[in-house]
N, C-alpha and C positions, 0 to 999 in steps of 0.2 A: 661445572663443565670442564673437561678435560681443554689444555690449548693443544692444538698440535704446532704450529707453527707462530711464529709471531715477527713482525718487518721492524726494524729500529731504525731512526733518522736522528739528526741535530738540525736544528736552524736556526739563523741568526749573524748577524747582532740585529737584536731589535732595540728600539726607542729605551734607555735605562730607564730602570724604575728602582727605585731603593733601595736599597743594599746592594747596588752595582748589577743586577738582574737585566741581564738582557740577549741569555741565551734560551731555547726552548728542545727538549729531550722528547721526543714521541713515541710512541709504541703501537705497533694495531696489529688483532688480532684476523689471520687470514681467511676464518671462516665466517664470526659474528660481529667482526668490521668494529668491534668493540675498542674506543682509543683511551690510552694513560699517555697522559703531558703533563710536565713538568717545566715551571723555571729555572734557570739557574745564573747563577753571577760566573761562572767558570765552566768548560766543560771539559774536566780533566778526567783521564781512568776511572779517581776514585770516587765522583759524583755522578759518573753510569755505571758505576758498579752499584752504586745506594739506590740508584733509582732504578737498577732492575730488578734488584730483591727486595726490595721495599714495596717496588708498585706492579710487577710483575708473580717472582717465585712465590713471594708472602700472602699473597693477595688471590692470590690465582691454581697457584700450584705451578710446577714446571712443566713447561711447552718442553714438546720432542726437540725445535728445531728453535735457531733467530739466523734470521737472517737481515746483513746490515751493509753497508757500504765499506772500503777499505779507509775509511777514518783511525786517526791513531789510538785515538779514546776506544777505537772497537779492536782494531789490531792489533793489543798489546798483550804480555804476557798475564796482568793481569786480570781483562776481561776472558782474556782464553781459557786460565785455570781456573775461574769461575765456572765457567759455562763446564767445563773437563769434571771437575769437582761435583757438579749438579746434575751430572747426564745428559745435557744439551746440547745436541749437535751443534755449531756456529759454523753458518753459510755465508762467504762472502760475495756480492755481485760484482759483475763483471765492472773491470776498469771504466772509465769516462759513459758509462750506460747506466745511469739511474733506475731507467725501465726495467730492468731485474728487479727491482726492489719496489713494484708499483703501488705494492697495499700502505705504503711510509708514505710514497711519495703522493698518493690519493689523498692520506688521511693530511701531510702537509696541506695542501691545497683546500681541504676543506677545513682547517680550520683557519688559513689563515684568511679566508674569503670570510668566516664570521669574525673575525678580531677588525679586517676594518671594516667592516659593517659597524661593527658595534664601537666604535671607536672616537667618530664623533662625539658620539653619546656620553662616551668616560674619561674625553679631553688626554687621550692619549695613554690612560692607565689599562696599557694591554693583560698584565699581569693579574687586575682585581677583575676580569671579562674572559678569562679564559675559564674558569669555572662554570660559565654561562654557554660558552660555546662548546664544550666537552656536552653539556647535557643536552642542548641542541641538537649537536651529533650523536648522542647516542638513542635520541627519544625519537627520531627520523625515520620512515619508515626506507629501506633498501628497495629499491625497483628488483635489483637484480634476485632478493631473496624471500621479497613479499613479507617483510619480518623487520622489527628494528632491533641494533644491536642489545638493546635493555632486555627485550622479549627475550632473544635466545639466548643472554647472560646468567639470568634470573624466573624467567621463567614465565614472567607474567607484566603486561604494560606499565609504566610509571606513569603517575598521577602527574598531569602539567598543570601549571597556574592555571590554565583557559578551563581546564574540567571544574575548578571550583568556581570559578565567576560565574561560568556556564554550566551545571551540573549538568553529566551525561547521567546514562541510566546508572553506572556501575558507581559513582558517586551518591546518584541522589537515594539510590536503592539498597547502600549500605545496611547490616545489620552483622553487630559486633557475631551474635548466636550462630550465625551460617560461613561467620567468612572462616574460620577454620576448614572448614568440608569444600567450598570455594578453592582454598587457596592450593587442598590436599590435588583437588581435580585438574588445576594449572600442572602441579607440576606431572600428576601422570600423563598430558597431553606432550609434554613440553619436551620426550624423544621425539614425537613423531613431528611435531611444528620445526624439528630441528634434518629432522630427514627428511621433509618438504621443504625446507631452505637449500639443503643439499642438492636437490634434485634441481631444484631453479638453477642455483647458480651455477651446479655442471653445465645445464645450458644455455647461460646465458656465454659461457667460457665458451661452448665449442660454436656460438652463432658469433662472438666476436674474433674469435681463431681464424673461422673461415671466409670472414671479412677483410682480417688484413695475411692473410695466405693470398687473397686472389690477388694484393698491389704489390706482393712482394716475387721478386725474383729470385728464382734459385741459384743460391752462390754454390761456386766451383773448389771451394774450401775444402781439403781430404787429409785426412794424416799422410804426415810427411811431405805436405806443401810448401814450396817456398811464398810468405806472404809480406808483405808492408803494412806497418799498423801506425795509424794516424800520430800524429808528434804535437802531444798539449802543453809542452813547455812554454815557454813567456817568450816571442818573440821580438823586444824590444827595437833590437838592434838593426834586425833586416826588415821588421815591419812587413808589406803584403809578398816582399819577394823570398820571406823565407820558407825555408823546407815545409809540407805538410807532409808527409810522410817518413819512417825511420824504418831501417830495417838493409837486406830481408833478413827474415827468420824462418827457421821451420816449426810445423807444428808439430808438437812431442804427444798431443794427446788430446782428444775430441770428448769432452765432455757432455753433450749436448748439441740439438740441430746447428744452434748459433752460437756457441761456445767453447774457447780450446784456450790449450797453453800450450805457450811457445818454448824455443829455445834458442840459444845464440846458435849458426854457422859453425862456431869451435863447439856445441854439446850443451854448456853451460844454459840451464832451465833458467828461463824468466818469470818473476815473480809473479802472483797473482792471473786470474785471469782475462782473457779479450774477446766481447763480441765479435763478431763478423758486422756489425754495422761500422768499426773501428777499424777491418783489415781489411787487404784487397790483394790477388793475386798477383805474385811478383811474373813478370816473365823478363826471363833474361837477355840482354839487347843483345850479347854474342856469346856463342859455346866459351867455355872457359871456367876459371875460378871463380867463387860467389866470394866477396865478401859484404861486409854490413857498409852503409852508404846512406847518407841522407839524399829525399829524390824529391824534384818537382813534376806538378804533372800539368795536364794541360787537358780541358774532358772534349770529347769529338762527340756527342752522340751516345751520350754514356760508355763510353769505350776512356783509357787511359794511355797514356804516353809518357814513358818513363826516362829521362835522360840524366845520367849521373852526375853533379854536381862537382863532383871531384874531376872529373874530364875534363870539365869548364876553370878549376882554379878556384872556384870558389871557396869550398868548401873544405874542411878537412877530415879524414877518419875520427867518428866517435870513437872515444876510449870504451 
């Protein structure tokens, strides 16, 4: 099976386990939810570069697309000329929004709900239990696709421990003479069990679309807005009085309903991109010059109030 797309994440530091092991590399595929994880004692460029052609290109074949967070192991040049090299388009999600990148961040979550499960059980050895939990997730059946990722991998269910304790029919009813023409008929079934996946998950996509479209408000975001985009620095110093917001900026370019890139006041493009869950319309307290300004706000009603910091003394212009 062709991948089209594929999510990458890191997690970690988990509990060490021997040979200094205690980072985790994940992967999932966006259609058959299909996941590759991996250990590691480092997570440098050159052990996501091994681990995506090792447990991905080699394995798989090449996805059209990866899409990953702005990590430096992902942003560098030499996972770039990998991916340039290989035909891979490489998408990066928006700044401080993980939510771009759901299918990583899904598959995080579920596995790391089976490691501590299973964790009591192996006194802490997450590293010999993640083999245990991959195959859990992969032998699971999907609500959203009526299917498990093993099915539309390969074509046809995996045998679990519980079918041999318990023999089902497909166990008990074995016979070496037929399972050739068996196996032949799996996989001619196995386009159309994959276009009946399709067909679900398109709609399970557009009944959770239209769920969270009806709590959401429509922002006033438009090229060439001036906006405020949230400020994740380390506020040690000022603690709960310091700035949340930085800016403003304009937006140079609308990627998407909730997605743009900015740019400095002077022209100069800012790196990367920003949701709209990140920025908020600047309006300007008096006709005049705009420059960049760290701003406090204060909410009424969901409404904002912007007072420049710099007025007050506080503060000084970002470089």
């Amino acid at each position: 099976m062709a991948i089209l797309a594929v999510g990458m994440d890191l997690r970690g530091p988990f509990p060490k386990e021997p040979g200094q092991i205690k980072y985790l590399i994940v992967a999932v595929d966006y259609f058959s939810k299909w996941v590759e994880a991996g250990p590691l004692a480092t997570i440098t460029q050159a052990q996501v570069r091994k681990f995506t052609t090792r447990n991905i290109f080699t394995r798989f074949g090449l996805p059209e697309s990866i899409v990953t967070n702005h990590g430096k192991q992902f942003d560098c040049c030499q996972f770039i000329e990998l991916c340039d090299e290989s035909g891979v388009v490489l998408r990066f999600s928006s700044v401080a929004y993980p939510q771009a990148n759901g299918q990583a961040e899904a598959a995080n979550k579920s596995i790391l709900h089976g490691l501590h499960t299973r964790l009591l059980e192996a006194n802490g050895r997450w590293v010999e239990e993640l083999p245990c939990v991959l195959w859990a997730h992969r032998t699971t059946h999907k609500v959203a696709m009526g299917e498990t990722p093993f099915a539309l991998t390969y074509g046809s269910e995996a045998v679990i421990p519980v079918e041999v304790r318990f023999p089902t029919y497909r166990v008990a009813g074995y016979e070496e003479s037929t399972n050739g023409e068996e196996r032949v008929h799996d996989l001619d079934m196995l386009e159309e069990r994959r276009d009946v996946a399709s067909v679900l998950l398109k709609a399970m996509k557009q009944q959770v679309a239209k769920y969270y479209n009806c709590k959401m408000r429509p922002h006033q975001i438009r090229l060439g807005s001036l906006v405020l985009r949230r400020d994740f620095r380390p506020k040690a110093c000022e603690g709960k009085l310091a700035p949340k917001w930085k800016g403003p900026y304009r937006v140079r370019e609308v990627i998407g309903h909730t997605t743009f890139k900015l740019e400095r006041i002077g022209g100069k493009a800012v790196k990367r991109t920003w949701n709209a869950q990140n920025l908020t319309v600047y309006h300007e307290k008096e006709a005049g010059e705009v420059s960049e300004q760290h701003v406090c706000s204060t909410g009424c009603k969901g409404n904002y109030y912007y007072y420049s910091l710099l007025d007050l003394g506080v503060l000084t212009s970002p470089k």
